[in-house]
C-alpha positions as CSV (number, residue, x, y, z in Angstrom):
1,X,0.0,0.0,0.0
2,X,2.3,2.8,1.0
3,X,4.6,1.5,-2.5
4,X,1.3,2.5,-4.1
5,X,0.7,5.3,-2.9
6,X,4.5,6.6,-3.4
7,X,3.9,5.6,-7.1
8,X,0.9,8.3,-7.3
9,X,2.7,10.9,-5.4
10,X,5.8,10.0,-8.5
11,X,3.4,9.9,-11.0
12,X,1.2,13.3,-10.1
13,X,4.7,15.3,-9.8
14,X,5.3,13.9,-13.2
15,X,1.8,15.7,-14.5
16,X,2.5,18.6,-12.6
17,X,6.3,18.9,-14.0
18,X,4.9,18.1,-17.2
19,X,2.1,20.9,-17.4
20,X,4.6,23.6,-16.1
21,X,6.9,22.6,-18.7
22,X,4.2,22.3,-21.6
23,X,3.1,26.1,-20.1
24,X,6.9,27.3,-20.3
25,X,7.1,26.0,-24.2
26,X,3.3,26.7,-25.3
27,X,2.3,28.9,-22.9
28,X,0.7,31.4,-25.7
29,X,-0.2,29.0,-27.5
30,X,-2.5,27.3,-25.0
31,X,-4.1,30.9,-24.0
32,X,-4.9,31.7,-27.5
33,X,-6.7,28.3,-27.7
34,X,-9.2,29.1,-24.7
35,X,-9.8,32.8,-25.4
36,X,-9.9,33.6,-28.3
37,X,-14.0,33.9,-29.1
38,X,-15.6,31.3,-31.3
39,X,-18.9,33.4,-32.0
40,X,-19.5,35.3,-35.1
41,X,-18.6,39.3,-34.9
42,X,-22.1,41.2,-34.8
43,X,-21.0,45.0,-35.4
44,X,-22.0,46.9,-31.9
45,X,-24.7,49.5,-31.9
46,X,-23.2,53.1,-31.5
47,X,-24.4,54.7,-28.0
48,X,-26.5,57.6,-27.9
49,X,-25.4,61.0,-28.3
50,X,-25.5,61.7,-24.7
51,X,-24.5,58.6,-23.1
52,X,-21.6,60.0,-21.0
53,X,-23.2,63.0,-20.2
54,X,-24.8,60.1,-17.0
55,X,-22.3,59.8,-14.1
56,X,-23.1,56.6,-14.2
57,X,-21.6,55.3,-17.5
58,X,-18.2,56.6,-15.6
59,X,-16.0,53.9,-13.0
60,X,-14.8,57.5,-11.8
61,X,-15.3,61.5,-12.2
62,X,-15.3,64.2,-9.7
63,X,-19.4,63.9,-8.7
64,X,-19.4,60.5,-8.0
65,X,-18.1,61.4,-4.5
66,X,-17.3,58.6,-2.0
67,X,-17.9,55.2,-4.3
68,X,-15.0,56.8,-6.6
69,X,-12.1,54.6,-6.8
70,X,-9.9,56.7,-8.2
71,X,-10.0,58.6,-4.9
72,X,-8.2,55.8,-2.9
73,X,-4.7,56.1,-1.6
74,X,-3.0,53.9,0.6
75,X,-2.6,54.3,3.8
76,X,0.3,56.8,5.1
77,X,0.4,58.5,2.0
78,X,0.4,62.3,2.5
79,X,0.6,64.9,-0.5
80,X,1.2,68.6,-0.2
81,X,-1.8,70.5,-1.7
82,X,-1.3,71.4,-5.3
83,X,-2.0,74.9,-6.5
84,X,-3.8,74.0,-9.5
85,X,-5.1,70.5,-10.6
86,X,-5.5,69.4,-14.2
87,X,-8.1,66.9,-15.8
88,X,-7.2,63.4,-15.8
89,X,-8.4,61.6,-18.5
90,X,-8.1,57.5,-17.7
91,X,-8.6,54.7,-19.9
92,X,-8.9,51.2,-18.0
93,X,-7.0,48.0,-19.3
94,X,-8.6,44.9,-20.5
95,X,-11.0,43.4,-17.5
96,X,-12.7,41.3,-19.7
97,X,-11.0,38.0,-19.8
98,X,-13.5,35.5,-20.5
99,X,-13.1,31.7,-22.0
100,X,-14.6,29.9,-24.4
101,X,-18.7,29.5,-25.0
102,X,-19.2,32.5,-22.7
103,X,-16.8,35.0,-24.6
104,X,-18.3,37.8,-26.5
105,X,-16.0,39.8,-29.1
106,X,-16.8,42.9,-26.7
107,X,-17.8,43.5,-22.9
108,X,-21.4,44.4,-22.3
109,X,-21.6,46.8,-20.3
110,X,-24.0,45.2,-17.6
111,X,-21.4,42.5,-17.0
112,X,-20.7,43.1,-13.1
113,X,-17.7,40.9,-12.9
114,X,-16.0,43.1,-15.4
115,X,-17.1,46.4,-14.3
116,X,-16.0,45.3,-11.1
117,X,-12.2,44.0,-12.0
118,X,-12.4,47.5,-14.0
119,X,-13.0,49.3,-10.6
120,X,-9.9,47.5,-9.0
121,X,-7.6,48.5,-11.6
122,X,-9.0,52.1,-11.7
123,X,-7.8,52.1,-7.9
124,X,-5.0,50.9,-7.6
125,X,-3.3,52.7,-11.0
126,X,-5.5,55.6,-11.5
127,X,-4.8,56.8,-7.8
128,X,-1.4,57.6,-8.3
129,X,-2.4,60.6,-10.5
130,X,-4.9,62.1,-8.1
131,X,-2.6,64.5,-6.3
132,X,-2.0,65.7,-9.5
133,X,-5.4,66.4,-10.8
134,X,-9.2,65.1,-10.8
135,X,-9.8,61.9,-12.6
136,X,-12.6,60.8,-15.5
137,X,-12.2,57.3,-16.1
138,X,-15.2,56.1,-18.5
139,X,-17.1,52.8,-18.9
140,X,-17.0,51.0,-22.1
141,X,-17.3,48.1,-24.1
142,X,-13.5,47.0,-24.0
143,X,-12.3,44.4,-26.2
144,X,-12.2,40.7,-24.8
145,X,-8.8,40.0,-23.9
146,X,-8.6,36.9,-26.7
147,X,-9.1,39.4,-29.5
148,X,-5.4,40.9,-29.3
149,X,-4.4,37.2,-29.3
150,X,-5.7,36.8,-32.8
151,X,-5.5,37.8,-36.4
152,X,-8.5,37.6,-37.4
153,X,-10.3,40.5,-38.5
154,X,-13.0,40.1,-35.8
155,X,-10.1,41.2,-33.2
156,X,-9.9,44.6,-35.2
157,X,-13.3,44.9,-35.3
158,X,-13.7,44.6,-31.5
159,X,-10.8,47.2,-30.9
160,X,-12.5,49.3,-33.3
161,X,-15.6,49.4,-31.4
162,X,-13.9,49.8,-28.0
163,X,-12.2,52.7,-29.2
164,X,-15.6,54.4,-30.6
165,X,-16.8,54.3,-27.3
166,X,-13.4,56.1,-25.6
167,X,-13.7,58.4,-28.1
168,X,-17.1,59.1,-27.6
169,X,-16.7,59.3,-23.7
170,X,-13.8,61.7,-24.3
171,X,-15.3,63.9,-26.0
172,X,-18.3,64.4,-23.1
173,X,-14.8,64.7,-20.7
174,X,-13.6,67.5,-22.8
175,X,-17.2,69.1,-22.7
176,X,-17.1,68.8,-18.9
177,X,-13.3,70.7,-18.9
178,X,-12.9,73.3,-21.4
179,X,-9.9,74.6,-20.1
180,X,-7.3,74.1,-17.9
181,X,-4.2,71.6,-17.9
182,X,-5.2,67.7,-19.0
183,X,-3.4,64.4,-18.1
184,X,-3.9,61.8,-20.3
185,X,-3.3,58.3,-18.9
186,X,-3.9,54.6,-19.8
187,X,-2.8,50.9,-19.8
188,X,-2.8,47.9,-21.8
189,X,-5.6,48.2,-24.1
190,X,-6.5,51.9,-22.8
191,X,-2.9,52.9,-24.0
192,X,-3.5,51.3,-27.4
193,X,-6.9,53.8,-27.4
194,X,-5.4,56.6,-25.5
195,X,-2.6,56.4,-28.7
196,X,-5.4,56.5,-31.3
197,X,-7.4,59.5,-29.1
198,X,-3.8,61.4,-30.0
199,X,-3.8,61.1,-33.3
200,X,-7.9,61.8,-34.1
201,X,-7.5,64.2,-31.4
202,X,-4.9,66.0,-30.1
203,X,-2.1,66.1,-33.0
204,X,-1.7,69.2,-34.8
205,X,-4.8,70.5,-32.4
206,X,-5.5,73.8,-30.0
207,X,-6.0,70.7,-27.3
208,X,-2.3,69.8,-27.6
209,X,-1.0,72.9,-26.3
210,X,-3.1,71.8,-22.8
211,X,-1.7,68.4,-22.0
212,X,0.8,68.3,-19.3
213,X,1.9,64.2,-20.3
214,X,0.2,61.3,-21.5
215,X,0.8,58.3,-19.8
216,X,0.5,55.7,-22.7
217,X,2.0,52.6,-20.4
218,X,1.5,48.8,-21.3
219,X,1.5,48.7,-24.9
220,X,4.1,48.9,-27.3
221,X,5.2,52.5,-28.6
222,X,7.2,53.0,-31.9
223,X,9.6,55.8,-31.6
224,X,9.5,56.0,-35.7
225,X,6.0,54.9,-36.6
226,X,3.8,56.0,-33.7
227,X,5.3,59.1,-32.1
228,X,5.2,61.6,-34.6
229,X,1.7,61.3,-35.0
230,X,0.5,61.7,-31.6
231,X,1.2,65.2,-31.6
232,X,3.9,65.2,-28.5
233,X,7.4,64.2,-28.1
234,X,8.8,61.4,-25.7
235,X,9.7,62.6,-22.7
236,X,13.5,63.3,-21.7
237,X,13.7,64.0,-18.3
238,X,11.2,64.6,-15.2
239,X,10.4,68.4,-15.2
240,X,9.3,68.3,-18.4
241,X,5.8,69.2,-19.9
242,X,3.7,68.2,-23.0
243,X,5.7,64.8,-23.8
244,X,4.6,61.0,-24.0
245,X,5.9,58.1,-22.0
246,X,5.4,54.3,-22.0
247,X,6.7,51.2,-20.4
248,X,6.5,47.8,-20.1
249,X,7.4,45.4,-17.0
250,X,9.4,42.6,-17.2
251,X,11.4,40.4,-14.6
252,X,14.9,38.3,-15.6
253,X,15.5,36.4,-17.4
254,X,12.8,38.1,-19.5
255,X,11.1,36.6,-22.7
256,X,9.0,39.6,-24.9
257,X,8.8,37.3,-28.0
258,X,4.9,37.6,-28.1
259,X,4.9,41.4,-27.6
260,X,7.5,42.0,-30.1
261,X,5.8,39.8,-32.7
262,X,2.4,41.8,-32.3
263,X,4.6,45.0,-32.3
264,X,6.4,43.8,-35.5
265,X,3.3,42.4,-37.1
266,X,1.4,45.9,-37.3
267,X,2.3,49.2,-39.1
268,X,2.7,52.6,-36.8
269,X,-0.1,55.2,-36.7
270,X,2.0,57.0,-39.3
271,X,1.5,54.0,-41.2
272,X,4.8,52.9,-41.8
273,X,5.8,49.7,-40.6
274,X,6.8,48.7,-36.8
275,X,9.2,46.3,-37.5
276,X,12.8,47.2,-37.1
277,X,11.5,50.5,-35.4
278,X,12.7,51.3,-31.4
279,X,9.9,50.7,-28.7
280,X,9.7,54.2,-26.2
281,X,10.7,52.6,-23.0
282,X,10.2,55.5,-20.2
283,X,12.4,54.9,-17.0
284,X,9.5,55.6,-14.1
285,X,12.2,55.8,-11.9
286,X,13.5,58.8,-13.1
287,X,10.9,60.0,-15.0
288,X,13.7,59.8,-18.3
289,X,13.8,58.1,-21.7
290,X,15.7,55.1,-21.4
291,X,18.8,54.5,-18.7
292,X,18.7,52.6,-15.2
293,X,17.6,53.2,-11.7
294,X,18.5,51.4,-8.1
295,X,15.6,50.0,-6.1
296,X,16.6,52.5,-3.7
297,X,15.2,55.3,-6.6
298,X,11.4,53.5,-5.8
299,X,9.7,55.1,-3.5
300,X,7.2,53.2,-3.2
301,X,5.4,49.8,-5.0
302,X,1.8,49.0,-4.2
303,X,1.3,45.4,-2.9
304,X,-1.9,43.9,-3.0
305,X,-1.6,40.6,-3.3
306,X,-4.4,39.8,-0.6
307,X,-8.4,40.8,-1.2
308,X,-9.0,40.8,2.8
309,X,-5.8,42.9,3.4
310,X,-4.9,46.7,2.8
311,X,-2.8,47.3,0.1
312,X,0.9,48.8,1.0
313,X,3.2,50.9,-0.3
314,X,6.8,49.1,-0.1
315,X,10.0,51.2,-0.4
316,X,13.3,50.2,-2.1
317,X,11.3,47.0,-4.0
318,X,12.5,46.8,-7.3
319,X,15.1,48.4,-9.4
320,X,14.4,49.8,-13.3
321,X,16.2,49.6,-16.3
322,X,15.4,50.3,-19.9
323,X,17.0,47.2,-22.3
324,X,18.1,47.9,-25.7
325,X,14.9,46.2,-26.6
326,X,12.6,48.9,-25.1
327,X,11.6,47.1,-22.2
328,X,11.4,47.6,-18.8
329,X,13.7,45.2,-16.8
330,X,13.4,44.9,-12.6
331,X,15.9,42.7,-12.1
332,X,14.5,39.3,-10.1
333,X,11.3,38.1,-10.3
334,X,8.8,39.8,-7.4
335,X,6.4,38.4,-5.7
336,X,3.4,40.8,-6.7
337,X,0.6,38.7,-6.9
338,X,-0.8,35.8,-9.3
339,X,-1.1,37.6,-12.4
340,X,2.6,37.2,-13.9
341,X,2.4,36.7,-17.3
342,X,4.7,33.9,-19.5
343,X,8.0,35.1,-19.9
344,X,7.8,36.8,-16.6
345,X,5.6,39.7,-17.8
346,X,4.9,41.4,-15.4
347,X,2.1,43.4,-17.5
348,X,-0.8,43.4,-14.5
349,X,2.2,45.7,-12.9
350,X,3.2,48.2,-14.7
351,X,1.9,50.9,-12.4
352,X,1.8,49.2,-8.6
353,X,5.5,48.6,-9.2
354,X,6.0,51.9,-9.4
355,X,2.8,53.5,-8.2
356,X,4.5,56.4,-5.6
357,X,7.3,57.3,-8.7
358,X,4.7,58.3,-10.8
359,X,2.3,60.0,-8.4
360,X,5.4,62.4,-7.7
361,X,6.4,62.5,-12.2
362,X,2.8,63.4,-12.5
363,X,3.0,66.4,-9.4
364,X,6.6,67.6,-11.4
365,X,5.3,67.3,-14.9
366,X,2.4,69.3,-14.0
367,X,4.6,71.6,-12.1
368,X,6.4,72.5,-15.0
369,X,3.7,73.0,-17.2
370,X,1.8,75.9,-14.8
371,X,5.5,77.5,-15.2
């Protein structure tokens, strides 16, 4: 009996070994093949005219009052008042992440689990900006997470539709603030809108001359073939105003081959092709294009790793430095939570690692542009 049983305990570490190593070789692979949607595309009604003139079609904006997210900081955390605030602008990342029969080509927007995950990532990245300025952070029906793992032309079409929405809601923000300084800010799929909203909107525009920085972090930025037509330069150091930045998070060893094969896939927003180009990696640490920063330059990551626990802000966690590739290296791995991606992306991240850095770049940036 117990030789029995020691042959099941051999024979499960086997499976388990087995799966881990089938994950580490076809990790990608396997996600496309469970989230990509199977169901036709049906093109998405356009909203109303005045959808996001209702407070509630926004996850945050300055009348919601107490249920705002967006107004959370963790505990300890202590800002001097600003003398002038600007508009912050926030496009959420990808919350809905659904499998097989029950994945739709877009999020509807009654679907509470997504509105709630939403809600969690508006708190815990579009916080860091709110010393800095009032945040609007709209509602809308993002792309399912399987149709960036696809080339198909449905995935288009559902990023297409997302980004009617944004658009949509953006304009009712820039209704609402007329004037006055404006922070743009997204991840993931908001930075892949928030680099379209640029080019429709802000390049070549009277509205560029009022952003302080756009925060296009998570998605993969061509120096070449996006840049010059969002309207702004990439920023060069911290205490500078009207410029773009962009980051993405990875632990070492690190393995981008997925990102840099979507990046090389794709032509820029100037239309010319990706491939070969240089990805803008921003340095949060120091608030620069490019170079490298100790972890004694963070001042602070967010941990949350626990629901039933307050999150915390931990000093001195994790260094920065920009590879020759354009991403964002921090050294060994981190224990952040379950959300690492294959090839120790650390994606989900990209503002809790560095959530109190970019709450001050945001104060400085702002600074700099009342000057």
């Amino acid at each position: 009996m117990a030789r029995k049983f020691l042959y099941i305990v051999a024979a499960l570490i086997v499976l388990v070994i087995a799966a881990l190593l089938a994950y580490r070789l076809w990790g990608m692979e396997m996600i496309r093949a469970v989230m990509v949607p199977r169901e036709a595309f049906a093109p998405l009604q356009p909203l109303p005219a005045n959808t996001y003139d209702d407070p509630k079609m926004w996850i945050a904006r300055p009348d919601i009052g107490r249920n705002d997210p967006a107004l959370w900081t963790p505990a300890g955390v202590k800002d001097a008042p600003a003398a002038q605030k600007a508009a912050v602008f926030f496009i959420h990342p990808t919350s809905y992440i659904t499998a097989l029969g029950d994945a739709h080509w877009n999020m509807r927007l009654d679907d509470r689990d997504s509105l709630s995950t939403a809600r969690r990532f508006v708190k815990e990245q579009a916080s860091a900006f709110n010393a800095a300025g009032t945040i609007w952070a709209p509602r809308y029906r993002q792309a399912n997470y399987g149709a960036f793992l696809t080339g198909k032309p449905e995935g288009q079409k559902a990023i297409d539709a997302a980004y009617r929405d944004v658009s949509q809601a953006f304009a009712a923000f820039l209704k609402a603030n007329p004037d006055g300084p404006v922070i743009l800010a997204a991840h993931s799929q908001g930075s892949l809108h928030l680099m379209r909203l640029m080019r429709d909107q802000v390049a070549g525009k009277p509205l560029a001359k009022r952003i302080v920085a756009a925060y296009a972090v998570g998605w993969p930025l061509s120096v070449e073939a996006d840049l010059p037509a969002m309207g702004l330069p990439a920023c060069a150091k911290r205490d500078q105003a009207r410029c773009v930045l962009s980051w993405q998070s990875y632990a070492e060893p690190a393995d981008p081959s997925a990102i840099v094969t979507l990046f090389d896939a794709h032509k820029g927003l100037t239309g010319k092709p990706r491939k070969g180009t240089h990805m803008l990696c921003t340095n949060p640490l120091t608030g620069t294009r490019n170079g490298a920063a100790p972890a004694s330059a963070n001042r602070g990551t967010l941990q949350s790793r626990e629901d039933d626990k307050p999150a915390l802000l931990v000093s001195a966690a994790v260094p920065a430095r920009c590879a020759a590739n354009g991403f964002l290296l921090i050294g060994e791995p981190v224990d952040m939570g379950p959300f690492t991606l294959p090839g120790n992306n650390y994606h989900v991240y990209d503002y809790n690692l560095f959530w109190s850095n970019v709450r001050e770049d945001a104060r400085a940036r702002l600074a700099a542009f009342l000057k």
